[in-house]
C-alpha positions as MATLAB code, in Angstrom:
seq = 'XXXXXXXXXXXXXXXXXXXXXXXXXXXXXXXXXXXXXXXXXXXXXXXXXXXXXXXXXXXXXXXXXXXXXXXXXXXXXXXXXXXXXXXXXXXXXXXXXXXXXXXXXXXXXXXXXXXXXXXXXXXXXXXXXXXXXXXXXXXXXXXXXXXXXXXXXXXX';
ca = [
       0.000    0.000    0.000;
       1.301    3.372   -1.207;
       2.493    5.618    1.772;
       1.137    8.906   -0.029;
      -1.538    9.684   -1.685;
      -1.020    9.437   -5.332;
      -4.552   11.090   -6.434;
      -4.037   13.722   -4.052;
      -0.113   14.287   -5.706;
      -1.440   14.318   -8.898;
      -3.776   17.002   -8.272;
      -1.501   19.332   -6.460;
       1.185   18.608   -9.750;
      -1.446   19.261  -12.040;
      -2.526   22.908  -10.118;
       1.905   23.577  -10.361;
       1.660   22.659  -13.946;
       4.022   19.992  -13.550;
       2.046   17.092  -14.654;
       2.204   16.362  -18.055;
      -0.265   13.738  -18.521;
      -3.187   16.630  -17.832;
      -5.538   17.195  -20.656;
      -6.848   20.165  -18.920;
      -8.515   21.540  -16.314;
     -12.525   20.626  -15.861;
     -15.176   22.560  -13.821;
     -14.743   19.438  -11.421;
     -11.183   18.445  -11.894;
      -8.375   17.637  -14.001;
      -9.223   15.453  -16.795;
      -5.526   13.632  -17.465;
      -4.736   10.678  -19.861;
      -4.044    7.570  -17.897;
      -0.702    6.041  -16.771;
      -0.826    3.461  -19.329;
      -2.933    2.880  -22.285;
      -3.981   -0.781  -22.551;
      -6.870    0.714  -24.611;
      -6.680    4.092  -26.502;
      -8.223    6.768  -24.979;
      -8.112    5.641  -21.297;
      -8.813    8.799  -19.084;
      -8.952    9.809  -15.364;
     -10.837   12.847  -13.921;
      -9.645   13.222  -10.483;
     -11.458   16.009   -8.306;
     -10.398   18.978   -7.304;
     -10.345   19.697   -4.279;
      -9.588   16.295   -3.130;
     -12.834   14.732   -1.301;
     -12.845   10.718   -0.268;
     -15.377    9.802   -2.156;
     -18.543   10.587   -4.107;
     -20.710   11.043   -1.316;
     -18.522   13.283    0.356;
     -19.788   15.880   -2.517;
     -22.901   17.742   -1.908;
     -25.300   19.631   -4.143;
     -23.866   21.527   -7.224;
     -20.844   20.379   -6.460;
     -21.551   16.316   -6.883;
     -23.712   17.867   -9.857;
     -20.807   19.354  -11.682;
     -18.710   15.956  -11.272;
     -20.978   13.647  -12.457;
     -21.523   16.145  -15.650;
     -17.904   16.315  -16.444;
     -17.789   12.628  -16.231;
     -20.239   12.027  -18.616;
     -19.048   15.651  -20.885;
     -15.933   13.318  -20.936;
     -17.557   10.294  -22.224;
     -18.933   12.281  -24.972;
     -16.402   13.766  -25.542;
     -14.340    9.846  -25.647;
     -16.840    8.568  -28.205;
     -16.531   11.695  -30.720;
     -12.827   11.574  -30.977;
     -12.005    7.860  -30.532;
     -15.207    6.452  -32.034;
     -15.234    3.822  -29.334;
     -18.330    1.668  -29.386;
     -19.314    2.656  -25.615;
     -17.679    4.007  -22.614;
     -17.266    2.648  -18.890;
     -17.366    4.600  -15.777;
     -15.599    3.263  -12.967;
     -15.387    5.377   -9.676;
     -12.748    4.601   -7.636;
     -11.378    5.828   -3.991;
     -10.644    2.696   -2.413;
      -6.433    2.336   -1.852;
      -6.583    5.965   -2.226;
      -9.162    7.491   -0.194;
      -9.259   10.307   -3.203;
     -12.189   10.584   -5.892;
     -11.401    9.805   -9.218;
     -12.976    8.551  -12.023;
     -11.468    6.234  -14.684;
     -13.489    6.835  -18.018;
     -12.256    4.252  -20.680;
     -13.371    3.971  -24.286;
     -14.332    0.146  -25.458;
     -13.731   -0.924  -29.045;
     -16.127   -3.252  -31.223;
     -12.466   -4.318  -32.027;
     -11.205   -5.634  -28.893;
     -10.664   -9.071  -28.547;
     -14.903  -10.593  -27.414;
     -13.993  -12.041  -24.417;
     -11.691   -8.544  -23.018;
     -14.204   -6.272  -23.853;
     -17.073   -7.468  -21.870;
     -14.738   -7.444  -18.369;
     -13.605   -4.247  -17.119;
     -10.200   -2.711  -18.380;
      -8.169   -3.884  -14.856;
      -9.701   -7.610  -15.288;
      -9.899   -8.161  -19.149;
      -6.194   -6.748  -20.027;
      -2.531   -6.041  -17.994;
      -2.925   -2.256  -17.087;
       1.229   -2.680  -16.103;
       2.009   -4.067  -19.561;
      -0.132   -1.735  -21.750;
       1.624    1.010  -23.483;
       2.586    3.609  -21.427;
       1.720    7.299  -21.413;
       4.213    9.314  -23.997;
       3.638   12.807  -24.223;
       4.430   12.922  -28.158;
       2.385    9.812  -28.949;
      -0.734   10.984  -27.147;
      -0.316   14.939  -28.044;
      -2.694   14.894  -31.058;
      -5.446   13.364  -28.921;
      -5.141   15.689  -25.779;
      -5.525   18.194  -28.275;
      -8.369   16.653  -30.044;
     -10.172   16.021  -26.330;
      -9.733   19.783  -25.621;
     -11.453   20.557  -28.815;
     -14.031   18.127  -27.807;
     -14.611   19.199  -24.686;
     -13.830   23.409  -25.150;
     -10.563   23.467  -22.720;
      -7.729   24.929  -22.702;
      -4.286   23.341  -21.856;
      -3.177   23.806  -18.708;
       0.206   26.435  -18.276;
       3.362   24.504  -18.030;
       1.615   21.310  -19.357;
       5.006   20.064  -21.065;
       7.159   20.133  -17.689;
       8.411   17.067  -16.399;
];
C-alpha cells in the first residue's frame, strides 16, 4: 500500500503545472490521460479539491462531477469512435475521488471487452503514457470538450 496519496499528488502537480499527462482543467477536476494505455483513450478525472469519495460531494458540487464525467464520455466517443464508454469510480487504496473513463472498441478481442479494463487486459504491460504519442489526442479532447491546456503542461 502506497504511503502517499497518489490522487491527491497528482492534483496538487497538475494545479503547479508539472504534470504532463493533464488534458486540462474541468469545472470538477483535471481530466488527465491515464498512466498506461492498454486501450486508446483511457482517461482519469480526479477532483479537485480532493474529497474521499462521491458522497462526500454535496449539491452543485456532486452535480458538476458527475456532468464532467459524462461531458468526458462524450467527448471519448466523438474523438475515438469507441463503441461505448465505462465509468468506474474509484477511492478505495486511495481514499481520493477519481474517475477512470475508458473507451471500449467493437475491435477488442470478445472475451476482453465485456470485463472491465483492470480484469480483461494487464494495465502494467499496456503502453505507457508518452507525451508525443498521445499529443494529437489531448488536443483533439480539448477541442471536444472546449478546454484549454493547462500552463506549463510540457514540464516534467
Amino acid at each position: 500500500m502506497p504511503t502517499e496519496n497518489i490522487i491527491a499528488h497528482r492534483v496538487e502537480l497538475a494545479r503547479k503545472g508539472r504534470f504532463a499527462q493533464v488534458i486540462g482543467k474541468m469545472p470538477s477536476g483535471w481530466l488527465v490521460v491515464a498512466d498506461t494505455q492498454p486501450v486508446p483513450g483511457y482517461c482519469i478525472l480526479l477532483a479537485d479539491p480532493v474529497v474521499s469519495s462521491l458522497n462526500a460531494l454535496e449539491g452543485e458540487a456532486r452535480q458538476r462531477y458527475l456532468a464532467d464525467v459524462v461531458a468526458v464520455g462524450d467527448a471519448l466517443l466523438a474523438v475515438t469512435q469507441a463503441e461505448r464508454i465505462n465509468y468506474e469510480t474509484w477511492c478505495n487504496l486511495a481514499p481520493s475521488l477519481h474517475t477512470h473513463i475508458v473507451p471500449r472498441y467493437a475491435d477488442e478481442d470478445a472475451a476482453r471487452r465485456v470485463q472491465p479494463l483492470c480484469v480483461g487486459y494487464d494495465i502494467a504491460a499496456a503502453r505507457p503514457f508518452d507525451p508525443q504519442a498521445d499529443a494529437a489526442f489531448m488536443q483533439s479532447m480539448r477541442a471536444a470538450l472546449g478546454i484549454a491546456p493547462a500552463e506549463g503542461e510540457h514540464q516534467a
